[in-house]
C-alpha positions as CSV (number, residue, x, y, z in Angstrom):
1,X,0.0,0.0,0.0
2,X,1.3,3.6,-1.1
3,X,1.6,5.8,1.7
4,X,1.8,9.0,0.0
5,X,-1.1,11.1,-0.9
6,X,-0.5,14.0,-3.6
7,X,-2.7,16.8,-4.5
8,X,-2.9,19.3,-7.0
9,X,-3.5,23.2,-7.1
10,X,-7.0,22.1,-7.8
11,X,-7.4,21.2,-3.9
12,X,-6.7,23.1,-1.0
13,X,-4.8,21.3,1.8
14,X,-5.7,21.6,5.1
15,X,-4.2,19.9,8.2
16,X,-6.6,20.8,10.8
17,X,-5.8,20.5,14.6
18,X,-8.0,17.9,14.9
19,X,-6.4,15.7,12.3
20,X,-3.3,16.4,13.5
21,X,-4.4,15.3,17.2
22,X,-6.0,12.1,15.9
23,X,-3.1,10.6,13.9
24,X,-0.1,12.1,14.6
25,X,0.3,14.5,17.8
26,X,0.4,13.5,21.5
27,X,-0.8,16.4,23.7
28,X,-3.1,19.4,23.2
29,X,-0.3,21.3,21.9
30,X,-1.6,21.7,17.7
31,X,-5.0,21.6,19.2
32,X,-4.7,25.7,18.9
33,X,-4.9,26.5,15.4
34,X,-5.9,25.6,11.7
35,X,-2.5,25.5,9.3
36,X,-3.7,25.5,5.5
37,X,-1.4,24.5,2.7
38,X,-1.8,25.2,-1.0
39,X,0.5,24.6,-3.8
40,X,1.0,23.3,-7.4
41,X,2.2,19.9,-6.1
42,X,1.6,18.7,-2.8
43,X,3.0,14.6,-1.0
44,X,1.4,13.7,1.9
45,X,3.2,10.5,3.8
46,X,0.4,9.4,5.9
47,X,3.5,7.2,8.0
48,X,5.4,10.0,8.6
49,X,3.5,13.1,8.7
50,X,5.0,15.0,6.5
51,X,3.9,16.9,3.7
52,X,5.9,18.0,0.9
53,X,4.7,21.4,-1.3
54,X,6.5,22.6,-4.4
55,X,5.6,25.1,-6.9
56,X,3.4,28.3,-5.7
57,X,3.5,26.7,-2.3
58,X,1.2,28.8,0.3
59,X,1.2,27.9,4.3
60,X,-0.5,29.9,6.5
61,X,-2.1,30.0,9.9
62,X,-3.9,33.1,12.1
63,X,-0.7,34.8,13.1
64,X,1.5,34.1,9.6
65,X,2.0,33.5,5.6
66,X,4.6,32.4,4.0
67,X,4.9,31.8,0.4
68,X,7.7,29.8,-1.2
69,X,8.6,27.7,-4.4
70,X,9.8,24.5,-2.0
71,X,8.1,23.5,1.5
72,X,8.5,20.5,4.2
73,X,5.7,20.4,6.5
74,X,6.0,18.1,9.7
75,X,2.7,17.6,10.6
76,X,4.0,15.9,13.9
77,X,6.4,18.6,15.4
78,X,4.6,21.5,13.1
79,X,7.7,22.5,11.7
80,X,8.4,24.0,8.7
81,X,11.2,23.7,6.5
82,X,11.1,26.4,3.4
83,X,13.6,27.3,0.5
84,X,13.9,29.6,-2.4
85,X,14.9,29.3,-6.2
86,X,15.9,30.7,-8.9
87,X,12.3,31.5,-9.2
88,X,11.8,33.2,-6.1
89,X,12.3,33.7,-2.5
90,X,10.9,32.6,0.7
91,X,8.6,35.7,1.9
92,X,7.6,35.6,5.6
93,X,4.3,37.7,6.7
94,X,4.2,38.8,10.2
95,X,1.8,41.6,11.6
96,X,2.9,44.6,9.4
97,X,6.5,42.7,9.0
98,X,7.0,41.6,5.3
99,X,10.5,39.6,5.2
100,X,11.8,37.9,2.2
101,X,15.3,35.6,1.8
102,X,17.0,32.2,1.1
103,X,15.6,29.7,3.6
104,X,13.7,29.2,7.0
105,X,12.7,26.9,9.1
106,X,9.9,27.5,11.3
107,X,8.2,25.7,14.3
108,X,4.5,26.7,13.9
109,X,3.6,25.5,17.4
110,X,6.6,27.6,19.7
111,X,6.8,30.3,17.1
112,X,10.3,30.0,16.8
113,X,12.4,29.7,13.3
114,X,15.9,30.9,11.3
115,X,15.5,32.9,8.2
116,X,18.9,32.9,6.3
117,X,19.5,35.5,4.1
118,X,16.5,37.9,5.0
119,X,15.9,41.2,3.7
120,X,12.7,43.2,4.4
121,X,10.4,46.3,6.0
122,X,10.9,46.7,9.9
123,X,9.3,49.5,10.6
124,X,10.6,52.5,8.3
125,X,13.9,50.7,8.4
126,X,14.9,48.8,5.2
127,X,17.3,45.9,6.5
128,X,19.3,42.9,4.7
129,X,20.8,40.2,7.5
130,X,22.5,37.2,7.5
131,X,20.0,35.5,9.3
132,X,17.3,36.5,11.8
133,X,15.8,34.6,14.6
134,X,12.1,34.7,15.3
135,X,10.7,34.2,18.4
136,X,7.8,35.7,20.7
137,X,8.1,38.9,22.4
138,X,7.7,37.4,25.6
139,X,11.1,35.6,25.1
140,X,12.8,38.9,24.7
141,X,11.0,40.7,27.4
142,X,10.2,38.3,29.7
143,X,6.0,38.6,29.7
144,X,3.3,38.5,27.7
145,X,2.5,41.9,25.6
146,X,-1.1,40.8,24.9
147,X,-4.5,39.1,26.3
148,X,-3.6,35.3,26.6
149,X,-7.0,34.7,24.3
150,X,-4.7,36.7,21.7
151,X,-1.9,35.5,19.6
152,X,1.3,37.1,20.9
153,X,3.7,39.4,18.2
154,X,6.8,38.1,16.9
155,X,10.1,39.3,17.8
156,X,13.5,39.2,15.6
157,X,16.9,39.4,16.3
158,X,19.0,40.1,13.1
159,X,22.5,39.0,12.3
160,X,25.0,40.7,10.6
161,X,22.6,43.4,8.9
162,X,23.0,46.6,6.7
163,X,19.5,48.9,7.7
164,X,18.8,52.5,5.8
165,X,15.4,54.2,5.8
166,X,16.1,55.1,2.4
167,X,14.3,53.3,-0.2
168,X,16.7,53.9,-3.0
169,X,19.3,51.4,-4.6
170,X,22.1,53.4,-3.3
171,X,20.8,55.1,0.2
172,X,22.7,58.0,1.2
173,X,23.0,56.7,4.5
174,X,23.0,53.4,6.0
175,X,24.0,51.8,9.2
176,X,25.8,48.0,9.4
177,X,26.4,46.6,12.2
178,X,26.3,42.8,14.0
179,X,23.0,43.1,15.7
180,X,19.8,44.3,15.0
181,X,16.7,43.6,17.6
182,X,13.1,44.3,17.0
183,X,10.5,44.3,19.6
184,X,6.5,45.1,17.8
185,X,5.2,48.3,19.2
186,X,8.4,49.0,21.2
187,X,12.0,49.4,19.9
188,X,14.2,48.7,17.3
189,X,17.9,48.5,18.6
190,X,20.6,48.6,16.2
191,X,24.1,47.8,18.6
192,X,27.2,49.3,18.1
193,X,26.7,50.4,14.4
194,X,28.8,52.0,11.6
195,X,27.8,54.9,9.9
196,X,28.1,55.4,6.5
197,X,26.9,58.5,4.1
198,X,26.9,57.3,0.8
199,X,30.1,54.7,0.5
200,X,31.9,56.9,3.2
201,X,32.5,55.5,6.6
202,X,32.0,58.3,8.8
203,X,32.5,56.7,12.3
204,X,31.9,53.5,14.4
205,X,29.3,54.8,16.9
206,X,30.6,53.5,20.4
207,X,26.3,53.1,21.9
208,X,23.1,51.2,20.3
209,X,20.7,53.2,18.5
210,X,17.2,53.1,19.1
211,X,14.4,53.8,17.5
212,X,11.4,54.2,19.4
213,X,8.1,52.9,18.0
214,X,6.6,53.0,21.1
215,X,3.2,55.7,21.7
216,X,5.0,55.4,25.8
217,X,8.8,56.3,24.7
218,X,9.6,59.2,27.0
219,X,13.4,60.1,26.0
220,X,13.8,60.4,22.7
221,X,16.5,62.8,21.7
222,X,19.0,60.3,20.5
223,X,22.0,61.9,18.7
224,X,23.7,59.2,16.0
225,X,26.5,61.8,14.9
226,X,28.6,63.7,17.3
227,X,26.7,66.9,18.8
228,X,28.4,70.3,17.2
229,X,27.2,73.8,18.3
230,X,27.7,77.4,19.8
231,X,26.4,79.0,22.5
232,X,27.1,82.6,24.1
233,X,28.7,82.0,27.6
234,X,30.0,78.4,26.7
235,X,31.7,78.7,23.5
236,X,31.8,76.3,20.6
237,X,31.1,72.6,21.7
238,X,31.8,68.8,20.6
239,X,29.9,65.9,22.0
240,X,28.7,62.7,21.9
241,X,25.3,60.9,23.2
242,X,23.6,57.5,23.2
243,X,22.3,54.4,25.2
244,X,23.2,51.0,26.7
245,X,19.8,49.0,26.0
246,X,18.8,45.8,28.0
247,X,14.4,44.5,27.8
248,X,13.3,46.2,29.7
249,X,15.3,49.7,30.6
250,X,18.4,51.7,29.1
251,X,21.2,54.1,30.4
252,X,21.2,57.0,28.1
253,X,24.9,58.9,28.5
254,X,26.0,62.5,27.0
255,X,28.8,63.9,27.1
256,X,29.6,67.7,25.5
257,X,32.8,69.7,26.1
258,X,32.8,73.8,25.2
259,X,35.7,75.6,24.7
260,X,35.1,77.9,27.2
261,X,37.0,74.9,29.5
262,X,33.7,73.8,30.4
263,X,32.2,70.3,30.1
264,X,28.8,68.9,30.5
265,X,27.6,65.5,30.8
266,X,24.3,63.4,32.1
267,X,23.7,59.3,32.6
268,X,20.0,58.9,32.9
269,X,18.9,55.5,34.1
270,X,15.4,53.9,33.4
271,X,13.9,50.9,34.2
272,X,10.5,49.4,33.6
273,X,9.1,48.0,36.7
274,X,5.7,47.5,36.0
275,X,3.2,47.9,32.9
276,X,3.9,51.4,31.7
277,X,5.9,52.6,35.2
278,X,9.3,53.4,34.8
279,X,11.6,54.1,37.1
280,X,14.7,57.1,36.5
281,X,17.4,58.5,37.8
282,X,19.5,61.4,35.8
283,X,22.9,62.2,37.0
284,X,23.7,65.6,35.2
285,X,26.6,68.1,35.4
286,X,25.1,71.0,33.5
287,X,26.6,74.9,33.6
288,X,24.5,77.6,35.0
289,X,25.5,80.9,32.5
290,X,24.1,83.0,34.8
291,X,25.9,82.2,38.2
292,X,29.3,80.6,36.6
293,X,28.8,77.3,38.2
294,X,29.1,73.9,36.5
295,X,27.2,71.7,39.0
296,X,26.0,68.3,39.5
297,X,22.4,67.9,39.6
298,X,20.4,64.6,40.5
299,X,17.0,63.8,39.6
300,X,15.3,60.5,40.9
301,X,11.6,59.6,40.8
302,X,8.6,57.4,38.9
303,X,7.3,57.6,35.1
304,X,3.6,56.6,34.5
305,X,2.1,56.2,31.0
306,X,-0.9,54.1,30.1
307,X,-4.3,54.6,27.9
308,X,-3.5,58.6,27.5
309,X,-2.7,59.3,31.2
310,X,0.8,60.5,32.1
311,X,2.1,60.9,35.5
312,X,5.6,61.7,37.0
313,X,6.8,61.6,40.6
314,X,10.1,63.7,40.8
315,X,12.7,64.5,43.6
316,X,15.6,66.6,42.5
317,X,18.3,68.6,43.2
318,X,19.8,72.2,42.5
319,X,17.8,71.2,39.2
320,X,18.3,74.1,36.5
321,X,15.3,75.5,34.8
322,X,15.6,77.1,31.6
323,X,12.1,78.7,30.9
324,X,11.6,81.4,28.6
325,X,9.0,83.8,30.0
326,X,8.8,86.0,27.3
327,X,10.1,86.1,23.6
328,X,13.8,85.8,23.7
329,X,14.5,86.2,27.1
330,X,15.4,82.8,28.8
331,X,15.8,82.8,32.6
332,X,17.5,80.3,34.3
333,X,16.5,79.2,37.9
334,X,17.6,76.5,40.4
335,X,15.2,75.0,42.2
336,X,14.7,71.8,44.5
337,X,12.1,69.6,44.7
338,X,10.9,67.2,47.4
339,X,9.1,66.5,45.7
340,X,7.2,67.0,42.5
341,X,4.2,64.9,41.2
342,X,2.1,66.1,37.7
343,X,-0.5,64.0,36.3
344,X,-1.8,64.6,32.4
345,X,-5.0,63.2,30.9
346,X,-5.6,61.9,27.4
347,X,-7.1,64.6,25.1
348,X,-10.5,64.7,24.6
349,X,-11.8,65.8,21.4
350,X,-14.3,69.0,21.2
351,X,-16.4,68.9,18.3
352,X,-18.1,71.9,18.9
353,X,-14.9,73.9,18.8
354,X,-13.0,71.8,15.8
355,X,-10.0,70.7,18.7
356,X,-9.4,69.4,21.6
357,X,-8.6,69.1,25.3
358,X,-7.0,68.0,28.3
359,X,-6.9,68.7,31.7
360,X,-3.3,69.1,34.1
361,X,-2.7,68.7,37.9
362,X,0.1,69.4,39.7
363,X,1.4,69.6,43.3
364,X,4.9,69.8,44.4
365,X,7.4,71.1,47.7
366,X,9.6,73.4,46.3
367,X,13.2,75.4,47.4
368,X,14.3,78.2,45.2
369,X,17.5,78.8,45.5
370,X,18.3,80.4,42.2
371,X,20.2,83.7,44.5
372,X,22.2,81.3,46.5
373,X,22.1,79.9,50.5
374,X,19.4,78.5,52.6
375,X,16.0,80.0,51.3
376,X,12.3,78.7,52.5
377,X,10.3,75.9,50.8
378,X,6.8,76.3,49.3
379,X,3.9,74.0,48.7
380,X,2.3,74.2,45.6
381,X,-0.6,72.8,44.2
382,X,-2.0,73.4,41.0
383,X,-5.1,72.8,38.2
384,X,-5.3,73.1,34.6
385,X,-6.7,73.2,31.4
386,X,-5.3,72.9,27.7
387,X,-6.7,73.0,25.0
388,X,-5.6,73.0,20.9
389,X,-7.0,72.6,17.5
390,X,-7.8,74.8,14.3
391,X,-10.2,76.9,12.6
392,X,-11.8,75.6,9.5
393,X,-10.7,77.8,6.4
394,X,-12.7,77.8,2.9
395,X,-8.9,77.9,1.5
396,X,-6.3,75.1,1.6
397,X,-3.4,78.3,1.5
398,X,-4.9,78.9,5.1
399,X,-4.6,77.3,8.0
400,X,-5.4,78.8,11.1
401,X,-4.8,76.8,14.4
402,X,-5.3,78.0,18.2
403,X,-3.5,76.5,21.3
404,X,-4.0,78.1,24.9
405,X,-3.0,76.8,28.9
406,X,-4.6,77.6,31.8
407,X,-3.1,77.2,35.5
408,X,-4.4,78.0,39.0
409,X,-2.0,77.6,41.2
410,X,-2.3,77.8,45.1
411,X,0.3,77.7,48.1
412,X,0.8,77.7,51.7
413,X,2.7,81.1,52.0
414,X,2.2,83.3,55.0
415,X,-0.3,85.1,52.8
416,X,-1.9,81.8,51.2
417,X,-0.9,83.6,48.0
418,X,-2.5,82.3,44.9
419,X,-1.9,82.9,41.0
420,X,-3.7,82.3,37.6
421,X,-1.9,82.4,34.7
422,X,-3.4,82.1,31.1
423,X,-1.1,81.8,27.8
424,X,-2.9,81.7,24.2
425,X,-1.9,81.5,20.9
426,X,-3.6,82.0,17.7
427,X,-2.4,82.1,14.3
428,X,-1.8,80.9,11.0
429,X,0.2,79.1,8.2
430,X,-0.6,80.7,4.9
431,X,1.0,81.2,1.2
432,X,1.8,84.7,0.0
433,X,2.7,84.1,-4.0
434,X,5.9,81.5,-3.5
435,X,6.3,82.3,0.2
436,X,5.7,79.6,3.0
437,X,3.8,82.2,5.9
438,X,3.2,81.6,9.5
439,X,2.1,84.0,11.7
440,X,1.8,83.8,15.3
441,X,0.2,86.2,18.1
442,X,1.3,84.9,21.6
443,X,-0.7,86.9,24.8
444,X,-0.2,85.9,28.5
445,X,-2.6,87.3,31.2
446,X,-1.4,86.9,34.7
447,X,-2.9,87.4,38.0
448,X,-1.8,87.0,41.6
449,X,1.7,86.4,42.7
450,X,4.1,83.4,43.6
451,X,6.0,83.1,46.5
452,X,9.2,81.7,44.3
453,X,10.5,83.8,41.7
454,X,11.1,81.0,39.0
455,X,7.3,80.4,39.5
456,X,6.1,84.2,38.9
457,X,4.8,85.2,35.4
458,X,4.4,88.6,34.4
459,X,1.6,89.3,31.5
460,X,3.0,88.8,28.0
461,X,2.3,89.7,24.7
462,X,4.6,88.7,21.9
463,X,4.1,88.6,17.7
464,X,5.8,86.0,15.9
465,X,6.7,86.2,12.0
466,X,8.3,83.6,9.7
467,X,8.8,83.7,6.0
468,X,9.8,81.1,4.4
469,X,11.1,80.1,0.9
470,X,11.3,76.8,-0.8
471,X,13.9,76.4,-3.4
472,X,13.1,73.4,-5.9
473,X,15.7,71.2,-7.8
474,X,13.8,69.7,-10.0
475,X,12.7,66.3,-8.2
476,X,9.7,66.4,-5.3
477,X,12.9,64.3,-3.1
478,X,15.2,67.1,-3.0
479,X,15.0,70.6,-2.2
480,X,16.2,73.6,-0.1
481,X,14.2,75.5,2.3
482,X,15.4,79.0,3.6
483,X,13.4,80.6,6.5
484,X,14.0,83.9,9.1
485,X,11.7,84.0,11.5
486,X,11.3,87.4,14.1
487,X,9.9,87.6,17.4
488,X,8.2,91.0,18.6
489,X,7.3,92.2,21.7
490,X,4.1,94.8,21.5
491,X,4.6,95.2,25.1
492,X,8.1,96.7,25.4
493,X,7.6,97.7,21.9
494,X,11.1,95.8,20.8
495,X,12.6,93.4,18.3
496,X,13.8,90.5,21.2
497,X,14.8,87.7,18.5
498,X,16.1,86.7,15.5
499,X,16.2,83.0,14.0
500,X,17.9,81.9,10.7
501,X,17.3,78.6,9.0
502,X,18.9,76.6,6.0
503,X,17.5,73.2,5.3
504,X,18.3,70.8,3.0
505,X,15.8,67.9,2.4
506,X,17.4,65.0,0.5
507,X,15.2,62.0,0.1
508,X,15.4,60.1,3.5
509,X,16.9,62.6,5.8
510,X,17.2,66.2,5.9
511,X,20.3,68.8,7.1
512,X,19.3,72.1,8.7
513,X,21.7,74.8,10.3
514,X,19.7,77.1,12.5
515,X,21.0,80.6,14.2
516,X,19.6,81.9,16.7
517,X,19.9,85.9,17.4
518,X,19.0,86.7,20.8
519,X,18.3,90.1,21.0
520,X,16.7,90.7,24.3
521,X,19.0,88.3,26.8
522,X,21.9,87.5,24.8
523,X,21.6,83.5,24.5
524,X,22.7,83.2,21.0
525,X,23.4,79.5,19.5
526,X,24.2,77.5,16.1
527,X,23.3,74.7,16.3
528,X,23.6,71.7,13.2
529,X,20.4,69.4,13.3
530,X,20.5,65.8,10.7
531,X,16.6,64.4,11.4
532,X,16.1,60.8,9.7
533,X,12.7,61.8,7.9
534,X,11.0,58.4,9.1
535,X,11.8,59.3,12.6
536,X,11.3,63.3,13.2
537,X,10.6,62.3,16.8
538,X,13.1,60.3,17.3
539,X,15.4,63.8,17.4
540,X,18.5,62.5,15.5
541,X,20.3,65.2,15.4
542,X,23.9,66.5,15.5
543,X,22.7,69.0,18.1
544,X,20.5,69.3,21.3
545,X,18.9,72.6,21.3
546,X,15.5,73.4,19.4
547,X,13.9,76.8,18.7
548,X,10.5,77.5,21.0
549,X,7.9,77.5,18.3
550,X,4.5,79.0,19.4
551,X,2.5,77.4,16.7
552,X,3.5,73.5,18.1
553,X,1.2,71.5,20.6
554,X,2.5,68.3,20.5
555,X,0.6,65.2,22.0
556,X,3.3,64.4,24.6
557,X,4.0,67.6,27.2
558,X,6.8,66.8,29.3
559,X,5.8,67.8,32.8
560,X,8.9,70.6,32.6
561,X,6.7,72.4,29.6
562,X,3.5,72.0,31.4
563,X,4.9,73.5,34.8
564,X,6.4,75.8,33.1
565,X,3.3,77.0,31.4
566,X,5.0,77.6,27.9
């Protein structure tokens, strides 16, 4: 008697769990899920349990497809064995992962397998390999990421890769480097790569880079190329920035040196220690232009993220507070806390008013000692409202948005002092013939008084203008952008700042050089920024410092720009 059973495209295959339970498989283990095979030409040995699929061969179950010219199926370990051709490869479809290459093999029932010679889509990242190793995220991390009725996401860890976000045949940048790690909805870690631009080799970069695909990633101002810059009081400065990963935390060091004989550095710790709770610690040495002193200032405390609402518990030390209270004039306090605790809801969207809102809370022990010695500690509490959105516009040249911040804030003075403070913005972003517009008109209203002088606002009203011009090359993937963009102050009547920008957008990534004229206090910079288009949040850039933009409300307010009330 023949053993084998074949089958042509004509029939689908189907080994279902309960087939596999009956003849071939001890134990409830395939007892979780129907695997179909299809191909041209499919050999069944009913002895062995193993089918064997050439041609158009398709095999697929509820958590992946794979497609491949030549497959071995073991029905009695579910293992699958799959190789490519001349005509064609092995393609592997995971989630929203797509990976293509030589060979893999593939246990259906742990989720584990080798791909050899892989190439594929993770995330934005384009990325060839030696091999990768798939396996579930749970192996990596150490617990389930989903519902135990769902199926888990697949993790990989790449061998030997060459990764570029830029789609064409010869990127102008790419990264190679031994490892590459990929966690679904969390990270991708790249260790220890090499950076090239074009064929060049630039430099082997000492840390791992991380992208975060995470909606919870809190620090994400990663800098892949060494930090260069000016700024008034510290002189020009060289650095260098970048993490140690591990599952489930990171240590995050940066390091700058000015030639003023000053040098700066941080380590920030962080470790998950529950579902969306992080634990930190930041170890900084930071210089103080105003006072002269190059310090070291600890921060310690608890990170909470989950469905919307952020939370941060925070003690600190001689912390330094850079806020700017009014168009180009950034004043510099430092302050204790012991501590400080702000909590964040998720936005809520307003029809009515074509936006949305959120509402703030804050409350906090406080020690200003910004003019030196022993000086009293407040209480503070406060509540708040924010809200953001735009205005509809019958023309698509005109876009105008709003964005305002409301506090009340309350403290245990010998006067129970109390202060409100309100800061709104409206403007808009509009064409004028071939000129990029966006217009700004900044007020603050303040009333009451604070006990601490980094926590007093005065009333505000500033105008912001930037023009903008986009020079075209001839292809929608390449282009310069020049912009200057003035800050005026109705109130003291006075130009207070001046910013200067040269941007160069080429495909995947764009170079931008940004002055900064500070008119009112004197904080002038240059700074060189490199952003990996993919990743503008990610902040890769060659320096640290961005330009306060009145028109941005983005979805994730640190708890320093709330409190501040910027």
């Amino acid at each position: 008697m023949d053993d084998r059973i074949t089958h042509s495209r004509s029939f689908t295959f189907i080994l279902t769990a309960a087939l596999a339970l009956l003849l071939f498989i001890p134990g409830p283990l395939a007892a979780s899920q129907e695997i179909k095979l299809d191909a041209d030409r499919i050999m069944f040995e009913e002895t062995t349990g193993v089918a064997t699929a050439e041609g158009d061969v398709r095999i697929s179950n509820e958590d992946m497809n794979l497609t491949a010219p030549y497959v071995e199926y073991d029905s009695s370990t579910q293992s699958v064995k799959a190789s490519s051709n001349l005509d064609g490869s092995v393609i592997f479809l995971s989630g929203a992962n797509r990976i293509s290459g030589e060979k893999l093999d593939y246990n259906l029932a742990t989720r584990r397998g080798v791909f050899t010679r892989p190439n594929g889509r993770v995330d934005a990242f384009y990325v060839k390999g030696e091999s990768i190793e798939v396996m579930p995220v749970s192996d990596v991390i150490g617990k389930k990421t989903r519902d135990s009725e769902e199926i888990e996401e697949l993790a990989g860890r790449w061998s030997g890769v060459v990764v570029t976000t830029c789609s064409y045949p010869d990127p102008h940048y790419r990264l190679e480097a031994k490892e590459l790690s990929v966690i679904p909805g969390r990270r991708v870690v790249i260790r220890r790569p090499k950076v090239f631009l074009g064929d060049t080799l630039i430099f082997t970069y000492p840390f791992d880079f991380v992208a975060n695909i995470s909606d919870n990633a809190r620090y994400r101002k990663q800098a892949i190329f060494p930090r260069l810059g000016y700024e008034s009081g510290k002189g020009a400065g060289i650095g260098l920035s970048g993490p140690f990963v591990w599952d489930t935390g990171a240590l995050d060091l940066e390091f700058i040196w000015w030639s003023e004989n000053i040098w700066e550095g941080e380590a920030l710790l962080q470790q998950e220690i529950a579902p969306g709770a992080t634990a930190f610690a930041r170890f900084a040495r930071l210089h103080d232009k105003d006072s002269g002193d190059t310090l070291w200032r600890p921060k310690w405390g608890l990170w909470y993220e989950r469905a919307g609402w952020q939370a941060e518990a925070a003690w600190s030390e001689r912390e330094l507070m850079q806020i700017e209270k009014s168009a180009g004039r950034d004043s510099r306090y430092v302050v204790w806390k012991k501590p400080e605790l702000n909590i964040v809801s998720p936005w809520i969207a307003d029809a009515a008013s074509s936006g949305r809102f959120r509402l703030l809370g804050s409350w906090g022990k406080y020690e200003d000692v910004t003019s030196g010695g022993s000086q009293p500690t407040f209480e503070r509490i406060g509540a708040g409202i924010q809200i953001n959105g735009t205005f509809e516009s019958a023309s698509p040249n005109f876009a105008p948005f709003y964005n305002a911040i409301y506090w009340h804030y309350g403290y245990d003075g010998p006067e129970s002092e109390s202060q409100q403070v309100l800061d709104a913005v409206v403007g808009a972003r509009w064409k004028l013939g071939g000129l990029d517009m966006e217009s700004a008109y900044l007020r603050r209203w303040a009333w009451g008084q604070s006990p601490m002088e980094w926590d007093s606002y005065d009333p505000r009203e500033d105008v912001y203008q930037e023009i903008g011009l986009r020079i075209p090359t001839g292809s929608d993937d390449f282009w310069w952008n020049i912009a200057v963009r003035g800050a005026y102050s109705i109130k003291d009547d006075s130009l207070e700042e001046m910013l200067y920008k040269v941007l160069y957008n080429q495909h995947c990534m764009q170079w931008e050089i940004i002055y900064r004229d500070d008119r009112a206090g004197d904080d002038d910079w240059i700074g060189l920024k490199l952003t990996i288009n993919a990743y503008p949040e990610s902040g890769v850039r060659l320096t640290g410092t961005d330009p306060f933009d009145p028109a941005s409300a983005p979805d994730k307010l640190t708890p320093d720009f709330i409190r501040s009330g910027q």
